[in-house]
C-alpha positions as CSV (number, residue, x, y, z in Angstrom):
1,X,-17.6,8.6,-20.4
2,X,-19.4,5.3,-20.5
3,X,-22.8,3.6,-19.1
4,X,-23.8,4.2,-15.6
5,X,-25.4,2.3,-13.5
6,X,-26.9,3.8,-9.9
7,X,-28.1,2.1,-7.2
8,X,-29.0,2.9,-3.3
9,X,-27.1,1.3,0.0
10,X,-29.4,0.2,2.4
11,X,-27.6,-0.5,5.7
12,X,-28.5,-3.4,8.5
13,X,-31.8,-1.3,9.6
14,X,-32.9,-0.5,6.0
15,X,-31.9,3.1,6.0
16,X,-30.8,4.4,2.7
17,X,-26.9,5.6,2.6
18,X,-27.2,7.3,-0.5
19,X,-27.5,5.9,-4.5
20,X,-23.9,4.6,-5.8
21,X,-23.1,5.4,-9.1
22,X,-20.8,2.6,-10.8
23,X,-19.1,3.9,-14.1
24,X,-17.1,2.9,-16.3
25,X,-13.4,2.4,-15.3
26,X,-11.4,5.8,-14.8
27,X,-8.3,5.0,-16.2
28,X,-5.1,2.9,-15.0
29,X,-4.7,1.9,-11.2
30,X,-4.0,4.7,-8.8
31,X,-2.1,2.6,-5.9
32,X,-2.3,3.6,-2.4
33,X,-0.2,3.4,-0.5
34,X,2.2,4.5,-3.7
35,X,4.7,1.8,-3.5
36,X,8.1,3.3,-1.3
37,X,11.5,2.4,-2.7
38,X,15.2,1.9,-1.4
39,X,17.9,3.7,-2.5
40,X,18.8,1.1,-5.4
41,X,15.0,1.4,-6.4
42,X,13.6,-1.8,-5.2
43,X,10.3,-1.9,-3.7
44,X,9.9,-1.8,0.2
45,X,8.0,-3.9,1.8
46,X,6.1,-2.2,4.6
47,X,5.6,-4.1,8.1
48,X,2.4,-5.3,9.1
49,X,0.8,-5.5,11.8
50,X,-2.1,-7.9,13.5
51,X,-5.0,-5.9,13.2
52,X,-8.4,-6.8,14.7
53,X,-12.0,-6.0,13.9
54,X,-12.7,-3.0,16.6
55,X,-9.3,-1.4,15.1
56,X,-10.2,-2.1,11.6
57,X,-13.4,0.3,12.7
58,X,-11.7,2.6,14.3
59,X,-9.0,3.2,11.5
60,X,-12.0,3.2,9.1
61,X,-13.6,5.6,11.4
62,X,-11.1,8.3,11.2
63,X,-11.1,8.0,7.1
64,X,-14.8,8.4,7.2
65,X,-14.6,11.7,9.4
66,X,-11.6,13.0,7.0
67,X,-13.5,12.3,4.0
68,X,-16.8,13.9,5.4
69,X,-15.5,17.1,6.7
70,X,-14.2,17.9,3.0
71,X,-18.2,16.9,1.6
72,X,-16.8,13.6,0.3
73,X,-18.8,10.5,0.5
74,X,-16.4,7.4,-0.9
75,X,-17.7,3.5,-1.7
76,X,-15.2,1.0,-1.2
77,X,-15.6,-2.4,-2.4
78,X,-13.6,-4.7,0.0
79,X,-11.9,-8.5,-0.9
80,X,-10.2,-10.8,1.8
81,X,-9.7,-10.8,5.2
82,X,-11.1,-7.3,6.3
83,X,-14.4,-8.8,5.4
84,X,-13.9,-12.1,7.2
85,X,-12.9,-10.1,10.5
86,X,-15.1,-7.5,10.2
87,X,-18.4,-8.7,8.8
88,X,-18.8,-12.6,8.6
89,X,-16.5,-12.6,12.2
90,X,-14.9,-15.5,11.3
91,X,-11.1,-14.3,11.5
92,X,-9.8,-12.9,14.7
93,X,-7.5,-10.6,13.1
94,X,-6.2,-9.7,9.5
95,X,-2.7,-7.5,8.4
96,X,-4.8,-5.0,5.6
97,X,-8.1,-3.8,4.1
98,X,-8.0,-4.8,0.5
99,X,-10.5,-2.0,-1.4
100,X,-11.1,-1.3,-5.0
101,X,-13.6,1.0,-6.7
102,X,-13.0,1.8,-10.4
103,X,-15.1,4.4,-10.4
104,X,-12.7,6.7,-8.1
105,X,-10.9,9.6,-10.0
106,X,-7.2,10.1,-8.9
107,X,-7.9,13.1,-7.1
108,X,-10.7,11.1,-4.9
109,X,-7.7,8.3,-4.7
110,X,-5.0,10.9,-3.5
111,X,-8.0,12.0,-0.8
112,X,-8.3,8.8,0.6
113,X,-4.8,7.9,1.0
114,X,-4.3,11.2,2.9
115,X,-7.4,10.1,4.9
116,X,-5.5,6.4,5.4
117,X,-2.4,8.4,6.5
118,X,-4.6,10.5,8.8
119,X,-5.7,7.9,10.7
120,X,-2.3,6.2,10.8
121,X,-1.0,9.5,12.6
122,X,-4.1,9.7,14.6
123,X,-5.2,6.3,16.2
124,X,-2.6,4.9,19.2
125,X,-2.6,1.3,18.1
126,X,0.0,0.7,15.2
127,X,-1.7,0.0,11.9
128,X,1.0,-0.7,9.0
129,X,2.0,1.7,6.0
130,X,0.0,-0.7,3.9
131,X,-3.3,-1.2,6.7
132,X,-5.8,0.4,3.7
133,X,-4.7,-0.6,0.3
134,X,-6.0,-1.2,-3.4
135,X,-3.0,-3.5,-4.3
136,X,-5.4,-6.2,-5.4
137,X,-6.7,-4.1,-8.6
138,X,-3.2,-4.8,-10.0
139,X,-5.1,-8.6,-10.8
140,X,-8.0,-7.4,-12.0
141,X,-9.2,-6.1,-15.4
142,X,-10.8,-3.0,-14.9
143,X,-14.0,-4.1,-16.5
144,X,-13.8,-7.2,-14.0
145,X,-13.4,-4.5,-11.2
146,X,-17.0,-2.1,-12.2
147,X,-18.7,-6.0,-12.6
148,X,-17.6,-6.7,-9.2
149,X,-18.1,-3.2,-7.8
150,X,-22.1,-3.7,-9.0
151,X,-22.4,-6.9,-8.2
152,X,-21.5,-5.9,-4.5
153,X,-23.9,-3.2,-4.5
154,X,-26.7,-5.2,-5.8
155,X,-25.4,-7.5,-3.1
156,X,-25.4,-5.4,-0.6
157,X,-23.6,-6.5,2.6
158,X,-21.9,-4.0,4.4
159,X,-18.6,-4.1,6.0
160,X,-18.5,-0.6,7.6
161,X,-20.7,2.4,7.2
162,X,-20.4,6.4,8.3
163,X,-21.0,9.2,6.7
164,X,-18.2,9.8,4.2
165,X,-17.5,6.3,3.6
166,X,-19.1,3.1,3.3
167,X,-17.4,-0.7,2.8
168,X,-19.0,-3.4,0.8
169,X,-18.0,-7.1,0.7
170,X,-17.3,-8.3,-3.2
171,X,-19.9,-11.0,-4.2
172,X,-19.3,-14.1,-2.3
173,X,-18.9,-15.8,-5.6
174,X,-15.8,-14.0,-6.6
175,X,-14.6,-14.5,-2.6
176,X,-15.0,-18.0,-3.0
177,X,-13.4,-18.5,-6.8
178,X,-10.3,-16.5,-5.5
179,X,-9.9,-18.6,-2.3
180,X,-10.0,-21.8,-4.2
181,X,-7.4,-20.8,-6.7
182,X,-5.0,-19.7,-4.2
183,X,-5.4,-23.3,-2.2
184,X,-4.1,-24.5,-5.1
185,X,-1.4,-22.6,-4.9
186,X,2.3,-22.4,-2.8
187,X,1.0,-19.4,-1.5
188,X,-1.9,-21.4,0.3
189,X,-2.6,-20.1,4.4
190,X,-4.1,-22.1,6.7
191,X,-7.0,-20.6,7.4
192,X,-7.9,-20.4,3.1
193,X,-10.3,-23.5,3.8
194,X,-12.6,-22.2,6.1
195,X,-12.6,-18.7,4.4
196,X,-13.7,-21.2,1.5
197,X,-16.7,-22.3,3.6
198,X,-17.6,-19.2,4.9
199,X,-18.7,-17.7,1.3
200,X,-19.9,-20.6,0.0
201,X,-22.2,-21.0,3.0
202,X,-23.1,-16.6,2.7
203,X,-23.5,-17.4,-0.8
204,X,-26.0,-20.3,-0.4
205,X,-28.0,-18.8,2.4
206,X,-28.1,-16.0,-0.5
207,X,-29.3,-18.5,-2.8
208,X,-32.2,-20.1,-1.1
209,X,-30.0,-22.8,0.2
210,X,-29.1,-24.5,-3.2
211,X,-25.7,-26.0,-3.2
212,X,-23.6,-25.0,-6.2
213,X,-22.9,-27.5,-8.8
214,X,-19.1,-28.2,-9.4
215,X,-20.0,-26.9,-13.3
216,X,-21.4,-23.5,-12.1
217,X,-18.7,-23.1,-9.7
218,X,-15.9,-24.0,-12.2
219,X,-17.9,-21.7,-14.8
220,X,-17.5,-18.4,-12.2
221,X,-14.1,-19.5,-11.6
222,X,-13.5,-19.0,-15.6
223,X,-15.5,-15.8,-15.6
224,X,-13.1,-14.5,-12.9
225,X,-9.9,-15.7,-14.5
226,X,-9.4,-18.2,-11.5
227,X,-8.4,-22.0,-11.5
228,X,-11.0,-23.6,-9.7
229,X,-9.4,-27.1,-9.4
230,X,-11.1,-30.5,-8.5
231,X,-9.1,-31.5,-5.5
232,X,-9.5,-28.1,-4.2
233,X,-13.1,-28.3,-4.8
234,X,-13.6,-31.7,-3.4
235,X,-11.3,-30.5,-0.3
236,X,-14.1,-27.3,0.2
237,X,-17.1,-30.0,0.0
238,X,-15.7,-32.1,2.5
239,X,-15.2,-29.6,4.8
240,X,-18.4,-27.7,4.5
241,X,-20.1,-31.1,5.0
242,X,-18.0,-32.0,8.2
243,X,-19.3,-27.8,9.6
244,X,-22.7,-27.7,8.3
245,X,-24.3,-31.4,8.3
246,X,-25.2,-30.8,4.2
247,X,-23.9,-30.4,0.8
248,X,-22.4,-27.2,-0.3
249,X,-20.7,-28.3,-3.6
250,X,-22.3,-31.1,-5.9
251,X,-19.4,-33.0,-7.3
C-alpha cells in the first residue's frame, strides 16, 4: 500500500476541513475528461471557452454538491491559471482547472468526472468539455505528483472549499519552475511573466521576504524536471523589480 502521510485543511478563518490523507500513488493516470476520438481515431480537441473566477466557483460548486450528496469528500490539488483567477486574482479569466491528486482511486476519478459533467449540464454559462481536467499528470512522475500533493497541503492555500470538495494551489515553487521553463519555450503566452512574478512574490511573502538565489531556484527547477534558464531568470528579476521596488531573484 505504501507510507501515508495525513494532515488537516484549515480554511481562511482557521476552521478545520477535515485531515487529508496523501498515499502513495494509485496506479497509472485515470484522465478526465477521457480523451474523445474521430472516426479515423485521432484525438479531438474540445473547445474552450473564457471562463472567469465567479464561474470557475460556480462550476466547482455544483461538483462539490454531487460529490457530497453521495458522502464523498475529494482534495484536488490545482496548477495554472485556475489558481491565478481564482485565488491570487491576478488573471481575469482562464480556459480549464488543471487538478491532480494521486491519491484518487479510479472509481473516485470516474465520480468526479460525472460530477464535472454534472455541472456542465447544469450551470447556463458554457464551460468546455475539458473545463475540469487532470491532463497535466500526463508530465508528472507519480511520485513528483504525492510530493507536490503534500507539499500543497503543508502549504495550505486554498483555491475553493465546500463540503465534498476542496482545491489547493501546488507549492508556489513548483508554479514558478513550470512557468519559467515554458517562457523558454515556443509555447510561451503573454501573460507567463507576470504569472512568474506572482509565485515568486506568494512564495517570498511565504518565506519571510528572502529573495531566492538563482542556485536555489535553478536547483527546484532540477528537482521538478524543469529548465530553469538564465535569460528567463534574469527576464523574471527584472520584472519583479520594475512591480515590487526589490529583489526577487539574486542573480
Amino acid at each position: 500500500m505504501g507510507c501515508q502521510t495525513s494532515k488537516s485543511i484549515v480554511n481562511e478563518y482557521g476552521t478545520p476541513l477535515g485531515p487529508v490523507i496523501i498515499s502513495a500513488p494509485q496506479g497509472g493516470p485515470f484522465l478526465i475528461p477521457p480523451t474523445q476520438r474521430d472516426e479515423h481515431g485521432k484525438p479531438i480537441v474540445p473547445q474552450e471557452y473564457d471562463l472567469s473566477r465567479i464561474t470557475l466557483q460556480r462550476g466547482l460548486a455544483y461538483v462539490a454538491t454531487y460529490l457530497n450528496e453521495r458522502n464523498t469528500n475529494l482534495v484536488l490539488f490545482a496548477v495554472g491559471g485556475a489558481v491565478n483567477t481564482i485565488l491570487l486574482r491576478s488573471r481575469d479569466i482562464t480556459h480549464d482547472i488543471d487538478i491532480m491528486n494521486p491519491s484518487i482511486s479510479d472509481d473516485q476519478m470516474q465520480l468526479l468526472h460525472r460530477a464535472a459533467s454534472s455541472a456542465l449540464a447544469q450551470i447556463s454559462i458554457p464551460l468546455g468539455q475539458n473545463w475540469l481536467n487532470n491532463s497535466a499528470t500526463l508530465f508528472l512522475p507519480a511520485h513528483l505528483q504525492s510530493e507536490l500533493a503534500r507539499d500543497a497541503v503543508a502549504q495550505n492555500d486554498i483555491v475553493f472549499a465546500a463540503p465534498g470538495l476542496t482545491v489547493l494551489a501546488v507549492p508556489w515553487r513548483y508554479a514558478l519552475c513550470a512557468k519559467l521553463e515554458r517562457m523558454g519555450k515556443p509555447t510561451r503566452r503573454a501573460y507567463d511573466i507576470d504569472d512568474a512574478v506572482t509565485y515568486l512574490d506568494r512564495h517570498i511573502s511565504d518565506h519571510g521576504g528572502r529573495p531566492v538565489p538563482l542556485q536555489e531556484l535553478q536547483a527546484w527547477g532540477d528537482h521538478y524536471k524543469a529548465a530553469v534558464a538564465l535569460p528567463q531568470a534574469r527576464e523574471v528579476h527584472e520584472k519583479y523589480r520594475q512591480v515590487h521596488g526589490k529583489e526577487g531573484i539574486v542573480l
